[in-house]
C-alpha atoms as a printed R data frame, in Angstrom:
    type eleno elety resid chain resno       x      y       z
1   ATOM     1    CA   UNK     A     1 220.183 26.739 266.502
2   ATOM     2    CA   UNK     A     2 218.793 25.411 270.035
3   ATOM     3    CA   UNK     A     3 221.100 23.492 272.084
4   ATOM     4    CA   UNK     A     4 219.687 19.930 273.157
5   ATOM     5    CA   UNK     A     5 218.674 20.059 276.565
6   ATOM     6    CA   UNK     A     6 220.763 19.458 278.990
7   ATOM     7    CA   UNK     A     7 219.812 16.752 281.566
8   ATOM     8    CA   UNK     A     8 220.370 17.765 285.371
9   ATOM     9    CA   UNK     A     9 221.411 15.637 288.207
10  ATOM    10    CA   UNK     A    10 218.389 15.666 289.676
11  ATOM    11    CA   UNK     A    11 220.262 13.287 293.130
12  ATOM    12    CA   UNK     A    12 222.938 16.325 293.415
13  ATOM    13    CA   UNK     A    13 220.164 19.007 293.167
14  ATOM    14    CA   UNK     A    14 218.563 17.376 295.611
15  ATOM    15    CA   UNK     A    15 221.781 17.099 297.333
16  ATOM    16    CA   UNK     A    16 221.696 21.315 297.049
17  ATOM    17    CA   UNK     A    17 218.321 21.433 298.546
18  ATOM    18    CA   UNK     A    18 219.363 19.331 301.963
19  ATOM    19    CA   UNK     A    19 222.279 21.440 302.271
20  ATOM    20    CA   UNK     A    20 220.585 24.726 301.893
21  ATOM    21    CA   UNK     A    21 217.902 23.129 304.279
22  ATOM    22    CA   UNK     A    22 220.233 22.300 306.764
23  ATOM    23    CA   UNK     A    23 221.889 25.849 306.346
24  ATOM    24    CA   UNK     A    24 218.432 27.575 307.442
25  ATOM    25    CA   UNK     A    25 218.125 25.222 310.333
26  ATOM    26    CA   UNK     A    26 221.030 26.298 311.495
27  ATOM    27    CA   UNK     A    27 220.313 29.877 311.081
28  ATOM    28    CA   UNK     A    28 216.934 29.245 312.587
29  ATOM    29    CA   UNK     A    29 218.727 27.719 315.828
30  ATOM    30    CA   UNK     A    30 220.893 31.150 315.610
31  ATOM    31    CA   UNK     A    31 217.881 32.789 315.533
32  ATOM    32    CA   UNK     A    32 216.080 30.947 318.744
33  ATOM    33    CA   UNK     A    33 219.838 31.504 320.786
34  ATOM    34    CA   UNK     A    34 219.189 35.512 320.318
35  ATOM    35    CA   UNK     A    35 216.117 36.686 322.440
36  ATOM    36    CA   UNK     A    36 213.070 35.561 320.467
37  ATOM    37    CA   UNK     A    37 211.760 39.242 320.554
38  ATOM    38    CA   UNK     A    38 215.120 41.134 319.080
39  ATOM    39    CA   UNK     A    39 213.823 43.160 316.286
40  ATOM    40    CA   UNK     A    40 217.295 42.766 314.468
41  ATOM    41    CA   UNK     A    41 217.139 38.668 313.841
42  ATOM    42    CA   UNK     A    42 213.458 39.485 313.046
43  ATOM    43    CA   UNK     A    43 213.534 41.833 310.313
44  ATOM    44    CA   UNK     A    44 216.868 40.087 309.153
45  ATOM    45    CA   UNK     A    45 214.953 37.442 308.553
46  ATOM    46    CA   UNK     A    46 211.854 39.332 306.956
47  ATOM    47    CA   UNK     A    47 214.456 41.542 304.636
48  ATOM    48    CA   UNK     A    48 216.378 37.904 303.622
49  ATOM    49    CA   UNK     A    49 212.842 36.546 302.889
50  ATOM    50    CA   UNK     A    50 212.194 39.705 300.582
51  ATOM    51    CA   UNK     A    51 214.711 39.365 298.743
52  ATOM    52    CA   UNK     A    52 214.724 35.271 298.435
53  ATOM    53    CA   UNK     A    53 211.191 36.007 297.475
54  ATOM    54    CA   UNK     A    54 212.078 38.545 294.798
55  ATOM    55    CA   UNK     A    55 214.528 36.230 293.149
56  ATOM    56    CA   UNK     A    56 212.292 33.758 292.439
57  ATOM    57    CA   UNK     A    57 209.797 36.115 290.979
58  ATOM    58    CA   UNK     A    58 212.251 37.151 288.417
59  ATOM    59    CA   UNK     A    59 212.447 33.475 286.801
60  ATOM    60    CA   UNK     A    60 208.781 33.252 286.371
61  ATOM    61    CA   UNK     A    61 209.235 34.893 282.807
62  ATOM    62    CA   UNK     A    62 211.346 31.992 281.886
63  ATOM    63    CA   UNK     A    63 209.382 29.545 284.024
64  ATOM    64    CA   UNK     A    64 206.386 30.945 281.670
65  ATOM    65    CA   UNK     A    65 208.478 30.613 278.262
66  ATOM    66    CA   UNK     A    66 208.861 34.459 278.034
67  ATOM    67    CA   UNK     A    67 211.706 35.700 275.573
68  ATOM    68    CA   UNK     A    68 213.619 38.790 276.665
69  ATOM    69    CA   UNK     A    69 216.462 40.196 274.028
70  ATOM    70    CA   UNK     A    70 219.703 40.333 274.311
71  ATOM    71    CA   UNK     A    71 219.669 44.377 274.897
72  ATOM    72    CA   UNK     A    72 217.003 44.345 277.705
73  ATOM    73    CA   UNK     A    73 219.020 41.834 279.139
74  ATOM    74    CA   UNK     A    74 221.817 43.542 279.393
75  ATOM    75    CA   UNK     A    75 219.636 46.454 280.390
76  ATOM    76    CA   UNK     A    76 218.364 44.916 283.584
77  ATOM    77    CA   UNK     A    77 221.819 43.923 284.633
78  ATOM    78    CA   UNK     A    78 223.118 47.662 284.557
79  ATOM    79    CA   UNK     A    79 220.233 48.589 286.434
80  ATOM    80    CA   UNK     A    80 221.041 45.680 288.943
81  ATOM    81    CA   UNK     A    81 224.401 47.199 289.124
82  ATOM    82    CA   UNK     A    82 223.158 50.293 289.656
83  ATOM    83    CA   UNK     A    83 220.795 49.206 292.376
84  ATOM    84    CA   UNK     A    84 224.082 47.466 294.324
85  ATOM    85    CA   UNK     A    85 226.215 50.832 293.942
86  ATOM    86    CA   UNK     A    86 223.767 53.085 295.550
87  ATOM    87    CA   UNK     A    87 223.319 50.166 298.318
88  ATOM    88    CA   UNK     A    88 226.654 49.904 298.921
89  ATOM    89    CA   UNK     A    89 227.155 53.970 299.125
90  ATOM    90    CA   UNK     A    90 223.906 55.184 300.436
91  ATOM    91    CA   UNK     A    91 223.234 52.149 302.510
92  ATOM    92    CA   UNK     A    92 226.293 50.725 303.812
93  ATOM    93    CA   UNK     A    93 229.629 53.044 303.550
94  ATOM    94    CA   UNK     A    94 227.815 56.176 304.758
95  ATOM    95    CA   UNK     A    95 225.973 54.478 307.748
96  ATOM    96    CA   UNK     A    96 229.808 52.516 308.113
97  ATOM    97    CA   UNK     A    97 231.107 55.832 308.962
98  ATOM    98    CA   UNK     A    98 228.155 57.198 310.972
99  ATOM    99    CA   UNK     A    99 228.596 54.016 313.299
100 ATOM   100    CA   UNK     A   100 232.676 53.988 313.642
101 ATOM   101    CA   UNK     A   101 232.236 58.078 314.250
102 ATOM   102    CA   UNK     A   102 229.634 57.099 316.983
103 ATOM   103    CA   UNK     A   103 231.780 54.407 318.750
104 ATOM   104    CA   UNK     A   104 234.853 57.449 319.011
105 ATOM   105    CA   UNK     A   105 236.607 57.576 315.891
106 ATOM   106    CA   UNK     A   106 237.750 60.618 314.602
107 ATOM   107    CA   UNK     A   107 237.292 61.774 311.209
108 ATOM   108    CA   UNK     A   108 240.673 60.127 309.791
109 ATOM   109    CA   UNK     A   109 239.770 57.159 312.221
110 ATOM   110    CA   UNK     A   110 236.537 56.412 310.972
111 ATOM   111    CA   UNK     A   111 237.689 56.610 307.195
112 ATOM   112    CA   UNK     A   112 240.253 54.306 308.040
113 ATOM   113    CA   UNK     A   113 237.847 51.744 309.563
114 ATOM   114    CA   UNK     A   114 235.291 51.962 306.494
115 ATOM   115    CA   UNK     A   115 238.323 52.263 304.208
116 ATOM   116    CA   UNK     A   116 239.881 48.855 305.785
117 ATOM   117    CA   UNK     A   117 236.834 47.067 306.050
118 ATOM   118    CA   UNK     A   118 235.969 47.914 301.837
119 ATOM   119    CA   UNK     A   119 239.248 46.421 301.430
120 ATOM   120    CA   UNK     A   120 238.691 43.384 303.477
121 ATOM   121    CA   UNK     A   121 235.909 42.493 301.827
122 ATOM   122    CA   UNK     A   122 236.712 42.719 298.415
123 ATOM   123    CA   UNK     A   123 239.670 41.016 299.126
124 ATOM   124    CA   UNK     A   124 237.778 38.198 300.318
125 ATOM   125    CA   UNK     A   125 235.315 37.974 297.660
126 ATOM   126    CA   UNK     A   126 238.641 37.816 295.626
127 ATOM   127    CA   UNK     A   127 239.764 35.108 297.551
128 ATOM   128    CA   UNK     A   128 236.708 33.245 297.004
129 ATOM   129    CA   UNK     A   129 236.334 33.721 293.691
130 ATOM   130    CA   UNK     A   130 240.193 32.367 292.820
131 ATOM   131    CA   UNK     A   131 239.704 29.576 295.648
132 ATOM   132    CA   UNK     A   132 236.125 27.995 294.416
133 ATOM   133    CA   UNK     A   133 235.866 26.299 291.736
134 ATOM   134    CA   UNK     A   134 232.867 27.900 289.617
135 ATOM   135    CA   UNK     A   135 232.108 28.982 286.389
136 ATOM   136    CA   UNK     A   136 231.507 32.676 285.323
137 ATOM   137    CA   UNK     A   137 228.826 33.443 282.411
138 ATOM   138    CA   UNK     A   138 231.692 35.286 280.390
139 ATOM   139    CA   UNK     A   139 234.933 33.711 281.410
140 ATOM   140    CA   UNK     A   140 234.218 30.215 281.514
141 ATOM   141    CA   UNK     A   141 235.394 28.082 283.935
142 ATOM   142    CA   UNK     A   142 237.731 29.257 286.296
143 ATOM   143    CA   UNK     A   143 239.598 27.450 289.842
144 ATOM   144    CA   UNK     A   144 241.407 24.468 290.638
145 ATOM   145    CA   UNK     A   145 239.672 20.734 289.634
146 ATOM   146    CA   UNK     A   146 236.908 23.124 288.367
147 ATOM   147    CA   UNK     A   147 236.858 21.092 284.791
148 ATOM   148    CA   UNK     A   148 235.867 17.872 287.238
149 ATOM   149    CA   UNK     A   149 232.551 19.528 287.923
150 ATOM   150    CA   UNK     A   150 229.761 19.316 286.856
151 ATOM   151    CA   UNK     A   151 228.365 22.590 284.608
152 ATOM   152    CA   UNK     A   152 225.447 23.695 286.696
153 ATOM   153    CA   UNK     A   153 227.512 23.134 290.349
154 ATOM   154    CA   UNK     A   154 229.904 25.542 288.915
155 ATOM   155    CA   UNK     A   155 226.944 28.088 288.282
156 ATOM   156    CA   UNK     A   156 225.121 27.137 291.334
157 ATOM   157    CA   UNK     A   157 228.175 28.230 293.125
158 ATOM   158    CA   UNK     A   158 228.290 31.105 291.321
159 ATOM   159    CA   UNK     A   159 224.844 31.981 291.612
160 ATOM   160    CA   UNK     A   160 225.207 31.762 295.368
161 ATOM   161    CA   UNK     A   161 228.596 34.139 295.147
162 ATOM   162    CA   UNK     A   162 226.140 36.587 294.588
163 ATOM   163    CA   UNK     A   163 223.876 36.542 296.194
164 ATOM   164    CA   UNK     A   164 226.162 35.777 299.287
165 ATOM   165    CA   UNK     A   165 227.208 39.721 300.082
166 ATOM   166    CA   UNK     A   166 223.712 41.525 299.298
167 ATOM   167    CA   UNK     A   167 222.031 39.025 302.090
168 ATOM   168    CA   UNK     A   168 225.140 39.976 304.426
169 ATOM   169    CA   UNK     A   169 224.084 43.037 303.679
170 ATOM   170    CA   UNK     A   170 220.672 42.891 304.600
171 ATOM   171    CA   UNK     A   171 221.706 41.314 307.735
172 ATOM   172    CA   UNK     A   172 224.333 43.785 308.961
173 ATOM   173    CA   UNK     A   173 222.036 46.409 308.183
174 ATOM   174    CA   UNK     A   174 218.795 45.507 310.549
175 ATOM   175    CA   UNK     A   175 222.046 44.807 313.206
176 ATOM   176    CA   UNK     A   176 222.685 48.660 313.358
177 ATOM   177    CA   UNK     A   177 220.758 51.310 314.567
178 ATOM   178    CA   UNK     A   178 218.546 52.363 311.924
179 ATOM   179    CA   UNK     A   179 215.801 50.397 310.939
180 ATOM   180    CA   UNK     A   180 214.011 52.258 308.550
181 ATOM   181    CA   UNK     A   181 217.653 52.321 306.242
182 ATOM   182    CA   UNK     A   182 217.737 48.677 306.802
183 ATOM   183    CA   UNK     A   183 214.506 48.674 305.131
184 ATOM   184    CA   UNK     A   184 215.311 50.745 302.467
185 ATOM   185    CA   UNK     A   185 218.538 48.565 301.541
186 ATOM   186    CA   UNK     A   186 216.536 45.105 302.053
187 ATOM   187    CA   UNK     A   187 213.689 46.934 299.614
188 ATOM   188    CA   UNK     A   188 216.701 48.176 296.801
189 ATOM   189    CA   UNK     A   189 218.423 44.647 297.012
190 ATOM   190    CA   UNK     A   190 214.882 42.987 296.424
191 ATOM   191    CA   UNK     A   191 214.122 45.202 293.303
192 ATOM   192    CA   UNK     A   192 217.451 44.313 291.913
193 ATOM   193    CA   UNK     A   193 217.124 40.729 292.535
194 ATOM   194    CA   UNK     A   194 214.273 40.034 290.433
195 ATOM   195    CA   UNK     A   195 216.274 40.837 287.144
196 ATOM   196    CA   UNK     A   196 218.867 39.396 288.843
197 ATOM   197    CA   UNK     A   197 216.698 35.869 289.209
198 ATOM   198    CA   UNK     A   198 215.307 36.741 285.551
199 ATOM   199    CA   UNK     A   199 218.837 37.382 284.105
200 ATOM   200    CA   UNK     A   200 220.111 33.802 285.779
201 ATOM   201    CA   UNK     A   201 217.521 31.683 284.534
202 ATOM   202    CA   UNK     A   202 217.590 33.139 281.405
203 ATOM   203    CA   UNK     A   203 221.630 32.313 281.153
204 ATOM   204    CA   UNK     A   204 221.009 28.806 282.727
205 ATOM   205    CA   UNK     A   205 218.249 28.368 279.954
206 ATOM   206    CA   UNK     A   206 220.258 29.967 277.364
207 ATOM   207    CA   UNK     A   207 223.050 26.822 277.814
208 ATOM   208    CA   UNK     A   208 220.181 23.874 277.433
209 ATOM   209    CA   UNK     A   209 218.922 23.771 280.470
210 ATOM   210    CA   UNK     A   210 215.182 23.043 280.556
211 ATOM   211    CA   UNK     A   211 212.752 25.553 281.682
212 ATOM   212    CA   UNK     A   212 212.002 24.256 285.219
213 ATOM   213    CA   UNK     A   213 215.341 23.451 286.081
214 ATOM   214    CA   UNK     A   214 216.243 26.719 285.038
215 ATOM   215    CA   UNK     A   215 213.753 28.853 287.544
216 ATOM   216    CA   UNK     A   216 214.086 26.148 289.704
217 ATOM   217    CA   UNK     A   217 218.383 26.631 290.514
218 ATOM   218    CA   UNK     A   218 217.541 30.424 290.003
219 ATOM   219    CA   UNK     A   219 214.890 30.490 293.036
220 ATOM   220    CA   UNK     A   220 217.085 28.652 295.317
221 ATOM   221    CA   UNK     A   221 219.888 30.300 294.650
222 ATOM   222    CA   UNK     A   222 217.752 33.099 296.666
223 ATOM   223    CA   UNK     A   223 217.754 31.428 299.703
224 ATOM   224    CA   UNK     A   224 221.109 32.244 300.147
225 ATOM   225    CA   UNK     A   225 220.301 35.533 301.094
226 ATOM   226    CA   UNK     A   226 217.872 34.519 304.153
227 ATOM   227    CA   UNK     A   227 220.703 32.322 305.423
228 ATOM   228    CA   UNK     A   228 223.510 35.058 304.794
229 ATOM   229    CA   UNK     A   229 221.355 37.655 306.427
230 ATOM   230    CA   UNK     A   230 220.447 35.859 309.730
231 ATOM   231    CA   UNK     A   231 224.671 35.218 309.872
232 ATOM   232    CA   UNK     A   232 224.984 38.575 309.255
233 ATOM   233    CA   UNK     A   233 222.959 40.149 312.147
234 ATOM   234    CA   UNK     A   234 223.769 37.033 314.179
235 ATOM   235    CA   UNK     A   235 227.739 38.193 314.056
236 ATOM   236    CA   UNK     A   236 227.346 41.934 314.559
237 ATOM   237    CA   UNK     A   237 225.189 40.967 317.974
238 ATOM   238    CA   UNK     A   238 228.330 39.296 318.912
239 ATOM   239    CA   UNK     A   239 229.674 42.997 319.488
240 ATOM   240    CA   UNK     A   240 228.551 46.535 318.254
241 ATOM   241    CA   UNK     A   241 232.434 46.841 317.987
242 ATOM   242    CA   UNK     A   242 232.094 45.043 314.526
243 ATOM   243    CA   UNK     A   243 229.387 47.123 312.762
244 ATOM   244    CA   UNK     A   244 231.201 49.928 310.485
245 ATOM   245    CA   UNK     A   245 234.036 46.591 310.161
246 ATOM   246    CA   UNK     A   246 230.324 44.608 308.659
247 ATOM   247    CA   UNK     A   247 228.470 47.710 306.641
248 ATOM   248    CA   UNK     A   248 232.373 48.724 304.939
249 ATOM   249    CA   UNK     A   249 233.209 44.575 304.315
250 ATOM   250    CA   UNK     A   250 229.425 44.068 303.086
251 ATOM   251    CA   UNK     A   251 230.188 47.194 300.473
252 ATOM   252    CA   UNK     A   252 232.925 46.078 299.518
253 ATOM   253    CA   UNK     A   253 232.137 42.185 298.580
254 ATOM   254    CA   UNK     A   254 229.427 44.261 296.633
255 ATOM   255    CA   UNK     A   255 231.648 46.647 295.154
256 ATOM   256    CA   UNK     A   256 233.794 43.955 293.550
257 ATOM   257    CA   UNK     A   257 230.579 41.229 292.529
258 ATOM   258    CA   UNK     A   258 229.755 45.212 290.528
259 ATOM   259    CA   UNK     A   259 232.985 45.336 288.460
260 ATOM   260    CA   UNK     A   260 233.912 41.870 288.187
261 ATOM   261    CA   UNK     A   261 230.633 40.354 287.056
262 ATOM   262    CA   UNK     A   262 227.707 42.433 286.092
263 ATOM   263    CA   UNK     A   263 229.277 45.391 284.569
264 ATOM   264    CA   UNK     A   264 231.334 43.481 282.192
265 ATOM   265    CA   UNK     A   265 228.871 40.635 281.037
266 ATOM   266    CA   UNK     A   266 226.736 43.631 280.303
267 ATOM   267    CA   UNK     A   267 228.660 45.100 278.239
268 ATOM   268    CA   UNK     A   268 229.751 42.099 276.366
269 ATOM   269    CA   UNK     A   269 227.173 41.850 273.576
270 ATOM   270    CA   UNK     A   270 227.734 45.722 272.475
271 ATOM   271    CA   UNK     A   271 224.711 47.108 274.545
272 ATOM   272    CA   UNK     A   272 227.253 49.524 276.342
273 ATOM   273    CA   UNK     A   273 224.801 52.616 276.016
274 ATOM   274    CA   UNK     A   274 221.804 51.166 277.384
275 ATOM   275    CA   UNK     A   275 223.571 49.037 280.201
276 ATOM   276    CA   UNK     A   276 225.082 52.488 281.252
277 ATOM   277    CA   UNK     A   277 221.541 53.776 281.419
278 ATOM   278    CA   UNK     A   278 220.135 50.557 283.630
279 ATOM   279    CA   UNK     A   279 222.537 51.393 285.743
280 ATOM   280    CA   UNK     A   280 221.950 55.146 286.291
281 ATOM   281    CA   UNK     A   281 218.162 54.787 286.659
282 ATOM   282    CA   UNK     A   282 218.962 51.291 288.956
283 ATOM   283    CA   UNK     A   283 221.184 53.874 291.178
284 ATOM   284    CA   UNK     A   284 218.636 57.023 291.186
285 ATOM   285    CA   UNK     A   285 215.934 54.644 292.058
286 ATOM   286    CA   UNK     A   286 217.982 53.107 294.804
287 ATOM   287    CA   UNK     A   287 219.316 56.370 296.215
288 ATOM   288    CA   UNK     A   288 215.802 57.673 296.055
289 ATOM   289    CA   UNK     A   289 214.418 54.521 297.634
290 ATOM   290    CA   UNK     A   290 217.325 55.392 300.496
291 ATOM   291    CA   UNK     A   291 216.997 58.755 300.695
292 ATOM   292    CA   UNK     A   292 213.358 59.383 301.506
293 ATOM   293    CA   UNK     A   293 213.149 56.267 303.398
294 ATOM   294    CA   UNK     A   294 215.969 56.533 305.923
């Protein structure tokens, strides 16, 4: 049976449009107080774009009143997942140690810097996640006052929990030394954020929300990234003291959105065996994709 529609504050999505305006503009003044020709803040903001971009391409199958089933849904979030745990290994922890090693750190030293930092940002994600009030596709609603909220604030917010590590990501990565691995972990986040945009829609869609508003809250949410990734490389300029400390926090936050949310809401309908295989060919892809770039 089809759910009636569900009718969005349109004055409050608007409201979510200003705010992730003004968030840009403020990135985009952090941009202009960094030398206008760093090639960090500019291919922070190109990898951000890329994968804001990407995002919205994946609702366009909803936005076009595609049906996907159940099974490749829960498909395309194992290979998502499998696309973030390469990225966090391939692209973050191992370049993480590389950097602390560079800066002086012994062997034990360096571990314990990328081994910290994993922590740190898990821990925060964790913090976030009890702190927020939002709503998780499995769960339900979850944090204090969260009942209070409106339904689609509590998945905008966790939409944009998401998405808020992978564009640190992106942004510590074009701070560091290697370009062409930035590139390669900007690339793998972008492939796994169209099913990512496709999988959100679809969820938003699947509750009553109408077709535009769907794609529309799912495209958005993308622009998170841009914003998180100009922070990102904006705070590691502050001092090259803090990259393995970004790279090992960035890995981490990813690490934990992994197990927390996308492995277990794809295994939640029974499609264990072909969410298992999403996710290997998401991580060969990405750790092929890493590999040969970098």
């Amino acid at each position: 049976m089809n759910q009636p529609a569900i009718r969005i504050p349109w004055r409050r999505m608007l409201g979510f449009a200003i705010f992730l305006g003004g968030a840009m503009v403020l990135a985009g003044q952090i941009f202009h107080a960094l030398p206008m020709s760093d090639p960090r803040m500019r291919g922070a903001l190109i990898g951000g774009g890329m994968a804001a971009l990407a995002t919205a391409l994946g609702t366009l199958p909803v936005l076009l009143s595609q049906q996907i089933s159940q099974r490749t849904y829960d498909t395309l979030l194992g290979f998502g997942a499998g696309v973030m745990l390469a990225a966090s290994s391939f692209s973050l922890i191992i370049p993480a140690l590389a950097s602390a090693r560079a800066q002086g750190a012994g062997s034990w030293g360096a571990g314990g810097i990328v081994s910290a930092g994993i922590l740190a940002g898990a821990m925060l994600l964790m913090l976030i996640d009890r702190v927020v009030p939002h709503e998780h596709f499995i769960k339900g609603l979850e944090g204090p006052q969260a009942r209070a909220m409106k339904r689609v604030w509590l998945f905008v917010i966790a939409i944009s929990l998401h998405n808020l590590p992978e564009g640190l990501a992106i942004g510590v990565a074009y701070a560091g030394t290697d370009p062409i691995a930035a590139l390669a972990l900007a690339t793998g986040i972008s492939v796994q954020d169209v099913p990512e945009g496709m999988v959100v829609a679809l969820a938003l869609r699947g509750i009553g929300y109408s077709r535009l508003a769907s794609a529309g809250i799912g495209a958005l949410s993308g622009l998170v990234e841009l914003v998180a990734a100009v922070l990102g490389v904006a705070l590691i300029s502050i001092s090259a003291s803090f990259l393995p400390w970004g790279l090992a926090a960035a890995a981490g936050a990813m690490l934990y959105v992994i197990s927390h949310e996308i492995i277990p809401e794809s295994h939640r309908e029974g499609h264990e065996s072909f969410a298992t295989g999403g996710l290997i060919l998401g991580f060969v892809i990405m750790m092929l994709l890493d590999t040969s770039m970098g």
